[in-house]
C-alpha positions in Angstrom: 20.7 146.6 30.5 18.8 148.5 28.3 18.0 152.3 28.2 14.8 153.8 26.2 16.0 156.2 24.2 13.3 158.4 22.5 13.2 158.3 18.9 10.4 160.1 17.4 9.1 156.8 15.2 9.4 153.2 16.5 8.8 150.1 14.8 5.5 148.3 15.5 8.0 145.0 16.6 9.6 147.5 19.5 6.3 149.2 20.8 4.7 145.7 21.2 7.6 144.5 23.2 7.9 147.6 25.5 4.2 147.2 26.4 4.7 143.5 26.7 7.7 144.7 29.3 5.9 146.8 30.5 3.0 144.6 31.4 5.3 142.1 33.3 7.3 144.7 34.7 4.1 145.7 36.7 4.2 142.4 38.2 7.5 142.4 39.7 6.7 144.3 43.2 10.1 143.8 44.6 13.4 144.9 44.5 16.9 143.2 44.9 17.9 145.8 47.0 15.5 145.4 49.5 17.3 142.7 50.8 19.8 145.3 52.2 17.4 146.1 54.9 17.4 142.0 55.8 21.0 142.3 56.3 22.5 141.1 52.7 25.2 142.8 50.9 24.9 144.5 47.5 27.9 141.5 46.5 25.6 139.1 48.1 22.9 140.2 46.4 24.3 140.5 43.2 26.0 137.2 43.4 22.1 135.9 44.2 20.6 137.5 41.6 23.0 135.9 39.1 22.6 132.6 40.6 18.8 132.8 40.2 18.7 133.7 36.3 20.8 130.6 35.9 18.6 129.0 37.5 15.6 129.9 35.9 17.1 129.9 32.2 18.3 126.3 33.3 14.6 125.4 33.9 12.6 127.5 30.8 11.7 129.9 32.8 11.2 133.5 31.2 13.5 135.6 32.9 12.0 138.9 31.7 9.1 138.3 33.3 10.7 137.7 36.7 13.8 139.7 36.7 14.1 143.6 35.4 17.4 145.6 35.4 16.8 148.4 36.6 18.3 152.0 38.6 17.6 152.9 42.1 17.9 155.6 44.1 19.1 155.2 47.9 20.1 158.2 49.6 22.6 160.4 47.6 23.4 158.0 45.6 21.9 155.4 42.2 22.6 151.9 42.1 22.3 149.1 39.9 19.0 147.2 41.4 17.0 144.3 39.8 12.8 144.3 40.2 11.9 141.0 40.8 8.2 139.6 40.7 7.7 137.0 43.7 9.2 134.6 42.0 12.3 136.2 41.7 12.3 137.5 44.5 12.1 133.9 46.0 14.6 132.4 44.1 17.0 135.6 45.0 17.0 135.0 48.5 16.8 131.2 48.3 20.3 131.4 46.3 21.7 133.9 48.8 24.8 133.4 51.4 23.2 130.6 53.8 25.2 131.8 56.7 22.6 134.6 56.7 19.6 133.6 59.0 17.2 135.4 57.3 18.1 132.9 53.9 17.8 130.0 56.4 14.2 130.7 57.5 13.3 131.2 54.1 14.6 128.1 53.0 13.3 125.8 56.0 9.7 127.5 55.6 9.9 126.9 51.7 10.7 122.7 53.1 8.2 122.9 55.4 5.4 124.1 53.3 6.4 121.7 50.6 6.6 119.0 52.9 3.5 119.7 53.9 1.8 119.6 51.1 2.9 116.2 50.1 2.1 114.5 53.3 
């Protein structure tokens, strides 16, 4: 992860990206730990998250512009949370622990509506 430090001069190169981060960073409207609240673990989640960056540096996908380290803060205390766009966000909870129902609807509508589609 990295952390903006402030530095009174930055190089052209690093302003360009951070606004570039920036910009794809306002598309990514969820949060890894939001899955808490659909009954996942933070280990299942992290183990999800991990599977999914695989699987989208396995494909060409960008993964900064799905997938954003970032900080939370829930309750009293900060956690290491991921934003995700809804791509990411998809492919977290596709790769999570399928003994959870809430993974196993989301794959079966995901088969469904692709099924769908083709027929």
């Amino acid at each position: 992860m990295e952390l903006l430090i402030y530095s009174r001069t930055y190089a052209e190169a690093d302003a360009m990206r951070n606004f570039i981060d920036f910009y794809y960073s306002l598309h990514m409207t969820h949060l890894a730990s939001d899955l808490l609240a659909k009954g996942l673990s933070p280990k299942q989640i992290s183990d999800a998250v991990l599977k999914a960056t695989k699987i989208a540096n396995a494909l060409g996908v960008e993964v900064h512009k799905h997938f954003r380290p970032v900080f939370s803060g829930i309750r009293q205390d900060i956690i290491q949370d991921c934003k995700l766009s809804d791509l990411g966000f998809g492919l977290v909870l596709m790769n999570a622990d399928t003994s959870l129902s809430v993974v196993g609807e989301f794959q079966m509508n995901v088969l469904k509506k692709y099924l769908d589609s083709r027929f």
